[in-house]
C-alpha positions as a Markdown table, in Angstrom:
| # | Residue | x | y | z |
|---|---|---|---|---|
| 1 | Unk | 0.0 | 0.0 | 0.0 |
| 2 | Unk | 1.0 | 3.6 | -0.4 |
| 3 | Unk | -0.1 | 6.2 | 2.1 |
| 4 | Unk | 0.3 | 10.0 | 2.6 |
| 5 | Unk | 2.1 | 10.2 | 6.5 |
| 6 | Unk | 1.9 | 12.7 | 9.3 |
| 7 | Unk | 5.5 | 12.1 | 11.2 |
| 8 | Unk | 5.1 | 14.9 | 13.5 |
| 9 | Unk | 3.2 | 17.9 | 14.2 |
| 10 | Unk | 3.2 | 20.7 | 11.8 |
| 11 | Unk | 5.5 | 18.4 | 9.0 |
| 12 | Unk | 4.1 | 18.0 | 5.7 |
| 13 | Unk | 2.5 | 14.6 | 4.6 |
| 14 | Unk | 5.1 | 12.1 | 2.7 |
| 15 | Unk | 4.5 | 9.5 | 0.5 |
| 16 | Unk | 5.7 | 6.2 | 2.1 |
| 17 | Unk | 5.2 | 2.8 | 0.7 |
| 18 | Unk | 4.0 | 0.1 | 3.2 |
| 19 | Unk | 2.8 | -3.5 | 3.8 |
| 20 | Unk | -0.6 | -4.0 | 2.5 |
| 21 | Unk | -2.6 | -4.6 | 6.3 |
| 22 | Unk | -3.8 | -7.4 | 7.7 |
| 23 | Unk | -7.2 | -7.1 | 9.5 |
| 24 | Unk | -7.3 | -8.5 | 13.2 |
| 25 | Unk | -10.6 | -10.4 | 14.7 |
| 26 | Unk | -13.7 | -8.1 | 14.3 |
| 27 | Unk | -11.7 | -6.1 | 11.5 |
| 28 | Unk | -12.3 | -5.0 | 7.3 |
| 29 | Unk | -9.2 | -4.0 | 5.0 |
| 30 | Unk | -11.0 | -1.6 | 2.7 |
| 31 | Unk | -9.4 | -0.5 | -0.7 |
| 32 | Unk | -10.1 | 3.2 | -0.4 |
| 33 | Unk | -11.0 | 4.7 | -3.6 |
| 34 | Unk | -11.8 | 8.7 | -2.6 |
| 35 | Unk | -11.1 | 10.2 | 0.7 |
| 36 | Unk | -12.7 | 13.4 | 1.6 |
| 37 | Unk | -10.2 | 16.2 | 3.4 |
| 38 | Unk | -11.7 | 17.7 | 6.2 |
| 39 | Unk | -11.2 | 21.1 | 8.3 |
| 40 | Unk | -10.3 | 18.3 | 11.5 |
| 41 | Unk | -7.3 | 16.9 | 9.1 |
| 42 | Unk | -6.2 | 20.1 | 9.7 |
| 43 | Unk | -6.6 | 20.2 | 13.1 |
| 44 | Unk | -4.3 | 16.8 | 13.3 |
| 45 | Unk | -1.6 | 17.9 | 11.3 |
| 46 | Unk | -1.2 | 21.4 | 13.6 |
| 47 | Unk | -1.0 | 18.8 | 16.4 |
| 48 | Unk | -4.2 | 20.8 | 17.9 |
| 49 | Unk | -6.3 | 17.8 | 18.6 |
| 50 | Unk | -4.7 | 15.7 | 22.2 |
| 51 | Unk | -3.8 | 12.1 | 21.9 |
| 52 | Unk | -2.6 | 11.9 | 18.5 |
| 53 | Unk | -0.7 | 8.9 | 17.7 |
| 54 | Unk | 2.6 | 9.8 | 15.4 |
| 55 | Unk | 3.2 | 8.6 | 13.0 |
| 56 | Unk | -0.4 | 8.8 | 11.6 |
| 57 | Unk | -2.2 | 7.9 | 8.3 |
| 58 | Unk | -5.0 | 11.4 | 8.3 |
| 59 | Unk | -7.9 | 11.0 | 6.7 |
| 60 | Unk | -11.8 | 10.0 | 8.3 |
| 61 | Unk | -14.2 | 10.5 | 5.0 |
| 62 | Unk | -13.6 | 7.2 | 3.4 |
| 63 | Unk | -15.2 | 5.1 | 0.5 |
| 64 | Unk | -14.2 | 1.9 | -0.4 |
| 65 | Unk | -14.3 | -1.7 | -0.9 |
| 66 | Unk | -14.0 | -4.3 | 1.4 |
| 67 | Unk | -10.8 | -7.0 | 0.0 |
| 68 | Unk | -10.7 | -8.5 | 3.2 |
| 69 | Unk | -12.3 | -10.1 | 6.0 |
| 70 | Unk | -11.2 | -10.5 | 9.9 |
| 71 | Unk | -12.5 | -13.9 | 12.0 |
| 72 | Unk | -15.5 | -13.1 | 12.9 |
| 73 | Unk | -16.8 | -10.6 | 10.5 |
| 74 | Unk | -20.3 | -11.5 | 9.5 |
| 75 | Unk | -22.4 | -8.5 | 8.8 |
| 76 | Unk | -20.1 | -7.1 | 5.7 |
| 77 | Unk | -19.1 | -8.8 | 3.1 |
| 78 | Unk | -16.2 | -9.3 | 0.6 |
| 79 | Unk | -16.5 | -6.5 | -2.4 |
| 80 | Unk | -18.9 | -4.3 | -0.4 |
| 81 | Unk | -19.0 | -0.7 | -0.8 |
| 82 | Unk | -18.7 | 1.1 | 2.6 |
| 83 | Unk | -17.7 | 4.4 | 4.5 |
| 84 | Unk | -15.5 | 4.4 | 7.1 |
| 85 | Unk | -16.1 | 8.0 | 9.7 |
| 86 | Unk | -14.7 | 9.8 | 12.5 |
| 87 | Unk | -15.5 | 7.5 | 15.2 |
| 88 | Unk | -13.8 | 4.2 | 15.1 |
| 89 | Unk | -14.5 | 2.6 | 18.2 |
| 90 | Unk | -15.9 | 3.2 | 21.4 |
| 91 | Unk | -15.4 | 1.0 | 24.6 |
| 92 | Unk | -18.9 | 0.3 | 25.2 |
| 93 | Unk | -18.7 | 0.2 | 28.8 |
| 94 | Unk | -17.9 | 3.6 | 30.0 |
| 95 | Unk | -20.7 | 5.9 | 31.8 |
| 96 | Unk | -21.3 | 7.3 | 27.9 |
| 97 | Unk | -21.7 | 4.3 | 26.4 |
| 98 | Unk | -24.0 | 2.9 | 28.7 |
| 99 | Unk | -26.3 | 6.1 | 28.4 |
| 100 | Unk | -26.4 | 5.5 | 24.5 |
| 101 | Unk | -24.1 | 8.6 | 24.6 |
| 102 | Unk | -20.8 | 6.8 | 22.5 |
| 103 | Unk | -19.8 | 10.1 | 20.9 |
| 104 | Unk | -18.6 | 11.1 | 24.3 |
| 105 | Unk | -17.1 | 8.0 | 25.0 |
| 106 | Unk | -14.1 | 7.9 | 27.8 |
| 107 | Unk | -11.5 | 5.7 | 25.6 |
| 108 | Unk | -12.2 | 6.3 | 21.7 |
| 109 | Unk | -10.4 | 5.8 | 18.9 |
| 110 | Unk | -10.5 | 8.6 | 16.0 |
| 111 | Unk | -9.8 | 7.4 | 12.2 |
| 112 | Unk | -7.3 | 9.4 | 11.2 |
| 113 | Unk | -5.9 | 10.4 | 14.7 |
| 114 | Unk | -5.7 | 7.1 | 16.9 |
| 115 | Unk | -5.8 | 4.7 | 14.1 |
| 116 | Unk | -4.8 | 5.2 | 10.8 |
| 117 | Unk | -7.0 | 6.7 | 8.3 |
| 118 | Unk | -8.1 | 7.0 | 4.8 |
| 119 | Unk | -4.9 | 9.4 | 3.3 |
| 120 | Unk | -3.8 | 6.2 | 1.4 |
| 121 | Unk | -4.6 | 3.2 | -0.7 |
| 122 | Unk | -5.3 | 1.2 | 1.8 |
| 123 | Unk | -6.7 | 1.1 | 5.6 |
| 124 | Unk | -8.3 | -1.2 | 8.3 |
| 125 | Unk | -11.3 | -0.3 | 10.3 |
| 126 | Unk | -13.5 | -1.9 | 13.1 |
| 127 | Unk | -16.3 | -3.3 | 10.7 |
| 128 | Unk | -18.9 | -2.4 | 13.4 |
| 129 | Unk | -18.1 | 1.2 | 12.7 |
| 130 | Unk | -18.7 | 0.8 | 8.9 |
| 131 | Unk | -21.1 | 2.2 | 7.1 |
| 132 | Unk | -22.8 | 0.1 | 4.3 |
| 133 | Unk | -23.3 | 2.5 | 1.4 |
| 134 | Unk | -25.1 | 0.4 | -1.6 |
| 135 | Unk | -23.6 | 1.6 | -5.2 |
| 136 | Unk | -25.9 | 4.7 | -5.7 |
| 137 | Unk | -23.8 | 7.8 | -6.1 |
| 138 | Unk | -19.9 | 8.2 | -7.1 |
| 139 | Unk | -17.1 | 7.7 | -4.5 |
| 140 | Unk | -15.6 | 11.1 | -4.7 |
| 141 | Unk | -19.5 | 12.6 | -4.1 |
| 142 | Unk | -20.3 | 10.5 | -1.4 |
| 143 | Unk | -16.8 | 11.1 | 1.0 |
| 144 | Unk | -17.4 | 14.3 | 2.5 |
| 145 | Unk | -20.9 | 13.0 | 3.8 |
| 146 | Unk | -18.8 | 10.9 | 6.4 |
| 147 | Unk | -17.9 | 13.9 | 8.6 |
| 148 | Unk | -19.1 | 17.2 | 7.1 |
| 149 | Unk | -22.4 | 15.3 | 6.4 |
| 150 | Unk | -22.3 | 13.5 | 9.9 |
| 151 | Unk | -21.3 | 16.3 | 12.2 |
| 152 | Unk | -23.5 | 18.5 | 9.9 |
| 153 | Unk | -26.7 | 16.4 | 10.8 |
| 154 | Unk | -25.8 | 16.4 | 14.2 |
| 155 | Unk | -25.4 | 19.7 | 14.5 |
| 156 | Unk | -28.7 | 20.6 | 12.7 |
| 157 | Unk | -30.7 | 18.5 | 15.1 |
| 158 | Unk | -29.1 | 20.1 | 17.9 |
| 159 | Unk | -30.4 | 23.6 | 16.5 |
| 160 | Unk | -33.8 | 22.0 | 17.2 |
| 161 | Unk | -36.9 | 23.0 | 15.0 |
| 162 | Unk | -35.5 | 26.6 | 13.8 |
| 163 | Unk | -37.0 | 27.7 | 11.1 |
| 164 | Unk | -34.8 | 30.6 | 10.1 |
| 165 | Unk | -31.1 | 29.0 | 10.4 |
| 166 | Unk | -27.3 | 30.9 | 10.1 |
| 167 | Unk | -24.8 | 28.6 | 8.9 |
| 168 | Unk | -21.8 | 30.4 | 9.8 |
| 169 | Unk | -18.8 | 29.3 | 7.5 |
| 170 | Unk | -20.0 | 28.0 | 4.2 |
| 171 | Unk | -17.5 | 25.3 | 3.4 |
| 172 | Unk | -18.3 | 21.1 | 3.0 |
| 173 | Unk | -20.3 | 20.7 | 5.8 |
| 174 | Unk | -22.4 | 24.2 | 5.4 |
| 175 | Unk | -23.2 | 23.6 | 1.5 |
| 176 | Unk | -24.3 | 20.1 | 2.8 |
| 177 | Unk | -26.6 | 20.7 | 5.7 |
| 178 | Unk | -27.9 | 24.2 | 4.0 |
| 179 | Unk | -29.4 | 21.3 | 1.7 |
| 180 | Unk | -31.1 | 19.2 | 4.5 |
| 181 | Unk | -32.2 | 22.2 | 5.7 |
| 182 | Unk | -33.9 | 23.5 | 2.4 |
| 183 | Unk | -35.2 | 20.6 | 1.8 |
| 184 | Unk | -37.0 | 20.4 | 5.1 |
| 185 | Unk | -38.9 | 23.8 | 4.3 |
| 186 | Unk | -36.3 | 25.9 | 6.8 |
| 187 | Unk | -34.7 | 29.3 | 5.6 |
| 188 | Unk | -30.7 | 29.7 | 5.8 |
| 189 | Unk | -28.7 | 32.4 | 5.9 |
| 190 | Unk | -25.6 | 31.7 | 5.1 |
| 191 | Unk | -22.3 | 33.7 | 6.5 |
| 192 | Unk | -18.8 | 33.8 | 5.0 |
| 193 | Unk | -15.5 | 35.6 | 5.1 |
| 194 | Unk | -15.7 | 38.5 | 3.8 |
| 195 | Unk | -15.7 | 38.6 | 0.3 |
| 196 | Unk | -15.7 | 35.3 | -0.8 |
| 197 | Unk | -18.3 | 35.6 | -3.3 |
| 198 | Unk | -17.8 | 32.1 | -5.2 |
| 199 | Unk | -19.1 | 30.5 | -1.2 |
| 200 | Unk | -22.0 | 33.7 | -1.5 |
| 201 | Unk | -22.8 | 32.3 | -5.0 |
| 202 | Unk | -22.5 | 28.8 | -4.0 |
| 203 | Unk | -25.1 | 29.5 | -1.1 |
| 204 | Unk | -27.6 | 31.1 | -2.9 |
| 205 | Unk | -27.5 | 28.8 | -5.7 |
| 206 | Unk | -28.5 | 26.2 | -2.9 |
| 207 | Unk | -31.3 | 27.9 | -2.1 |
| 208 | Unk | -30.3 | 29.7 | 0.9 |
| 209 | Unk | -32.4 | 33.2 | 1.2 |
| 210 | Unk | -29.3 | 35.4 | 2.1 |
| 211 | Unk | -25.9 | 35.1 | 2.2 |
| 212 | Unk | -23.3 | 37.8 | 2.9 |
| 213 | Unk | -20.0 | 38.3 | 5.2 |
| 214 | Unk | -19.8 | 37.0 | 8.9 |
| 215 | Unk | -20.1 | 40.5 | 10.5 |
| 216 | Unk | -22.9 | 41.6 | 8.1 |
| 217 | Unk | -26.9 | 41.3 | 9.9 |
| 218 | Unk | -28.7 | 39.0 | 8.2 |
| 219 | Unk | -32.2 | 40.8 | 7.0 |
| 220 | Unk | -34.1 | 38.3 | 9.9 |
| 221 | Unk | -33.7 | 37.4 | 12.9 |
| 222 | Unk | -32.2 | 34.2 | 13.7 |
| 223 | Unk | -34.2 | 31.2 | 15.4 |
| 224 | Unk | -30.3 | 29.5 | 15.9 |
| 225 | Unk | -27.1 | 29.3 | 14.4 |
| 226 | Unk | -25.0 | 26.1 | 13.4 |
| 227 | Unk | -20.7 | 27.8 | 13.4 |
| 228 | Unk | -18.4 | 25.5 | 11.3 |
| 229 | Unk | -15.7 | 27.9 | 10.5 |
| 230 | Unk | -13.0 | 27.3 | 14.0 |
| 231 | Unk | -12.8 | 30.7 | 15.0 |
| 232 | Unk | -14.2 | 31.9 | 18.6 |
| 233 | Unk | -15.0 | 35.5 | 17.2 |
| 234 | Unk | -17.6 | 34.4 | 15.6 |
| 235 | Unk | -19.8 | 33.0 | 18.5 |
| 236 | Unk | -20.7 | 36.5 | 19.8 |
| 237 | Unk | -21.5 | 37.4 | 16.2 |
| 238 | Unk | -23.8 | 34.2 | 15.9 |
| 239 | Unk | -25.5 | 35.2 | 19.9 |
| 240 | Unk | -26.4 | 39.1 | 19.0 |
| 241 | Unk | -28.4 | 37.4 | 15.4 |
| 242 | Unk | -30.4 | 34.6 | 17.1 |
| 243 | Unk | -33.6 | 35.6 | 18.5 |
| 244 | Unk | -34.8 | 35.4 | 22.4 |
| 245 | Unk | -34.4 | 31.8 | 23.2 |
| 246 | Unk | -32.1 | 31.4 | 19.9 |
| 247 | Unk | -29.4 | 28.4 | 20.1 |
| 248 | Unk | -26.1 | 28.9 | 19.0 |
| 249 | Unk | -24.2 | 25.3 | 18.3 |
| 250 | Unk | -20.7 | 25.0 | 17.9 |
| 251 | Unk | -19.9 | 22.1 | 15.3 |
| 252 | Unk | -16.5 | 22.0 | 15.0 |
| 253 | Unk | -13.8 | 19.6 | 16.7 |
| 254 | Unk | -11.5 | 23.0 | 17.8 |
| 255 | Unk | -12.0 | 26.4 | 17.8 |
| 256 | Unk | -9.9 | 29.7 | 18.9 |
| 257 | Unk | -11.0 | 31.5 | 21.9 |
| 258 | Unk | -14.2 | 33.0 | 22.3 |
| 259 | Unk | -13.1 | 36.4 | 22.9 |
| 260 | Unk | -15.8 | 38.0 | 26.0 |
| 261 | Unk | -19.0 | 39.4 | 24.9 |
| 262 | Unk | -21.3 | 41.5 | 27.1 |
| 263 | Unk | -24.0 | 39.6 | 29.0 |
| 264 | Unk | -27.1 | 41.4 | 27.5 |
| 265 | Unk | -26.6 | 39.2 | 24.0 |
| 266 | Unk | -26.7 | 36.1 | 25.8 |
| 267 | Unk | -29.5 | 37.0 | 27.9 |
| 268 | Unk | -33.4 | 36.1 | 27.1 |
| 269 | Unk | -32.3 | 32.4 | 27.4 |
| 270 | Unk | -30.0 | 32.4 | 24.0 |
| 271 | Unk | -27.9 | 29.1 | 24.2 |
| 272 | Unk | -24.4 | 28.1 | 23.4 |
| 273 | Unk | -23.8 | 24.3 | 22.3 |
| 274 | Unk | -21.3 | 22.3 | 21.3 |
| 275 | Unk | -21.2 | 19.3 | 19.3 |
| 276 | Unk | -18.9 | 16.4 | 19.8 |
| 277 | Unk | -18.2 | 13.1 | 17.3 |
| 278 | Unk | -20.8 | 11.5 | 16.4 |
| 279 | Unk | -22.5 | 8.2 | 17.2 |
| 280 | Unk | -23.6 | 5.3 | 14.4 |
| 281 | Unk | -27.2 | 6.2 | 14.6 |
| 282 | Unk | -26.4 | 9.7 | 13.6 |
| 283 | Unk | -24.4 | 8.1 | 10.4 |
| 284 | Unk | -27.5 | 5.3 | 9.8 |
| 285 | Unk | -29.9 | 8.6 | 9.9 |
| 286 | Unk | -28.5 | 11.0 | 7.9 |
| 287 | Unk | -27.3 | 8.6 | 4.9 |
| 288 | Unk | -31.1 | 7.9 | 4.9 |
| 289 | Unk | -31.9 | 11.5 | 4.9 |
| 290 | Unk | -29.1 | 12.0 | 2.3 |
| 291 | Unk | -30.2 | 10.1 | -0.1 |
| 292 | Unk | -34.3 | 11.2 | 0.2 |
| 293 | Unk | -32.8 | 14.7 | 0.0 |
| 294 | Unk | -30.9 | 14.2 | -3.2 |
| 295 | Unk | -27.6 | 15.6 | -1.4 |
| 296 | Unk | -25.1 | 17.0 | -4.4 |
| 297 | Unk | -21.7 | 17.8 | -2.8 |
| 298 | Unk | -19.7 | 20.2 | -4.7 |
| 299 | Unk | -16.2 | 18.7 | -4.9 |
| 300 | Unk | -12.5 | 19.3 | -5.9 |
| 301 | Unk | -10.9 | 16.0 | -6.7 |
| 302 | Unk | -6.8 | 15.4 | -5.7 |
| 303 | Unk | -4.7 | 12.7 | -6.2 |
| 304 | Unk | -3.9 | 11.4 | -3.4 |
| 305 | Unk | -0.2 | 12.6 | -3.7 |
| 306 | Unk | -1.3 | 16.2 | -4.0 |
| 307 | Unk | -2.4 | 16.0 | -0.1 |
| 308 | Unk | -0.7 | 18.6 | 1.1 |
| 309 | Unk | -1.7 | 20.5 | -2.0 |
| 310 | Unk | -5.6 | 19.8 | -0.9 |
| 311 | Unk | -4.7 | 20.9 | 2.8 |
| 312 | Unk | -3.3 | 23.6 | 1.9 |
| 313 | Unk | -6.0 | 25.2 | -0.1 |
| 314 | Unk | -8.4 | 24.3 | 2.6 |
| 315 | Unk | -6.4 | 26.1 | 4.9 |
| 316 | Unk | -6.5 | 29.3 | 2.6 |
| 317 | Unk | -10.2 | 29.2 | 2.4 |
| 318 | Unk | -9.4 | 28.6 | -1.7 |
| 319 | Unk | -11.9 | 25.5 | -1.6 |
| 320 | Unk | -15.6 | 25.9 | -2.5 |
| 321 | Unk | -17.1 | 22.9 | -1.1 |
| 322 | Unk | -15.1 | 19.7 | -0.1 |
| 323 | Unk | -12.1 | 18.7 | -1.3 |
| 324 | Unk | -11.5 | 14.9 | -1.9 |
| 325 | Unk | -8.4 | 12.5 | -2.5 |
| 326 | Unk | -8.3 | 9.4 | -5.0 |
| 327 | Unk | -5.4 | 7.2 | -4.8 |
């Protein structure tokens, strides 16, 4: 196998050849054909995230095909199209678990950060952590739904039943959950840096009813607010457009600091949430929804070698949409 490789924190990725890997007990090999790159990646290489395991393989939006099986293995089969996420395993007997809570399990394990992920030709996942995925859609579509479409669900049911929603930072998992949304009869608003018109464009041409810089009001009050983009300045921006009794949910895996805000924008019982992982219900749900809702994701295909390349355009905010590699 060949696989793009994080050595230490803040290095570029390098191209390493490796053994092709052998699946334990319980275990899939997948052969990944598209991996989506996603703001967290990011997040890993800047060594921002705790607990990351160096060397690492990045990568946690994966499409494949299973080529082999583990001992054990019963419920996926050989040849099987699949997505691999985020979350690949949970202990199942911590507080969490037990509550039906795994995202917030005590001892995890992150594709991508704890085990090796999809940034190569080749990886090996928990199969009770994969995601069957039939064959309807392409591979490079369907990758960024396994985070920005996962965490973008989740954090759209935690912004409850607003009708009038912000999406602060228009990037893969904004232009994918301003589609849910649409489709479910809501208004967005969508909010980007300032001046990026082609994300403006992108927005309205998904239906959303505005869409203008961060700092700009948005012509309606707010119901809630759903922040993607990782930068803390931008919750006090989200608190003083959401109504009385507005939520503000914080999607993303890190974020700057908040700076301080005066009280009276918080007050009226306005709520800031956060959102953390995801669980497989969320993954069995939303692929359902995804596929009544038609998703499109908007996509900028990478070989694989061109990693860095992908990165470093989605650092610079040079992406519209979701960037994908294909080994």
């Amino acid at each position: 196998m060949h696989a793009m490789v994080l050595r230490r924190r803040g290095a570029p990725l390098t191209l390493e050849e490796r053994p092709d890997p052998a699946p334990e007990p319980g275990e899939v090999r997948i052969k990944v054909s598209a991996c989506g790159v996603c703001r967290t990646d990011l997040h890993v290489v800047d060594g921002e995230l705790p607990g990351i395991a160096y060397p690492i393989i990045p990568g946690h939006e994966v499409v494949g095909r299973i080529d082999a099986l583990g001992s054990g293995v019963t419920t996926l089969s050989m040849g099987a199209r699949v997505g691999v996420p985020w979350l690949g395993f949970t202990c199942g007997e911590c507080f969490y678990c037990r509550a039906d809570e795994e995202n917030l399990c005590d001892r995890p394990k992150f594709t991508g950060h704890t085990r090796d992920g999809g940034f190569a030709s080749h990886l090996v996942a928990d199969a009770r952590y994969c995601f069957p995925l039939g064959e309807a859609g392409d591979d490079a579509g369907l990758a960024p739904l396994l985070c920005a479409g996962l965490i973008g669900w989740r954090s759209l049911v935690m912004a409850g039943e607003a009708r009038a929603l912000g999406i602060y930072g228009f990037g893969a998992a904004g232009h994918i959950v301003a589609q849910v949304a649409r489709w479910q009869g809501r208004s967005v608003y969508a909010f980007t840096r300032s001046g990026d018109t082609q994300a403006q464009a992108l927005a309205r041409s998904l239906g959303a009813d505005w869409a203008g810089a961060s700092e700009d009001a948005p012509p309606a009050e707010l119901d809630a607010a759903i922040i993607y983009a990782p930068a803390g300045p931008l919750v006090p921006l989200a608190l003083g457009a959401v109504r009385k009794g507005g939520r503000v949910v914080c999607a993303g895996i890190h974020m700057s600091d908040i700076p301080s805000f005066p009280y009276s924008i918080l007050w009226g019982e306005r709520q800031i949430v956060s959102v953390a992982n995801l669980t497989r219900k969320d993954g069995l749900d939303f692929l359902q929804i995804a596929a009544k809702a038609n998703i499109q994701t908007h996509t900028t295909v990478f070989p694989l070698e061109q990693a860095n390349e992908a990165l470093a355009r989605l650092r610079e905010g040079k992406l519209v949409g979701a960037a994908v590699l294909k080994p």
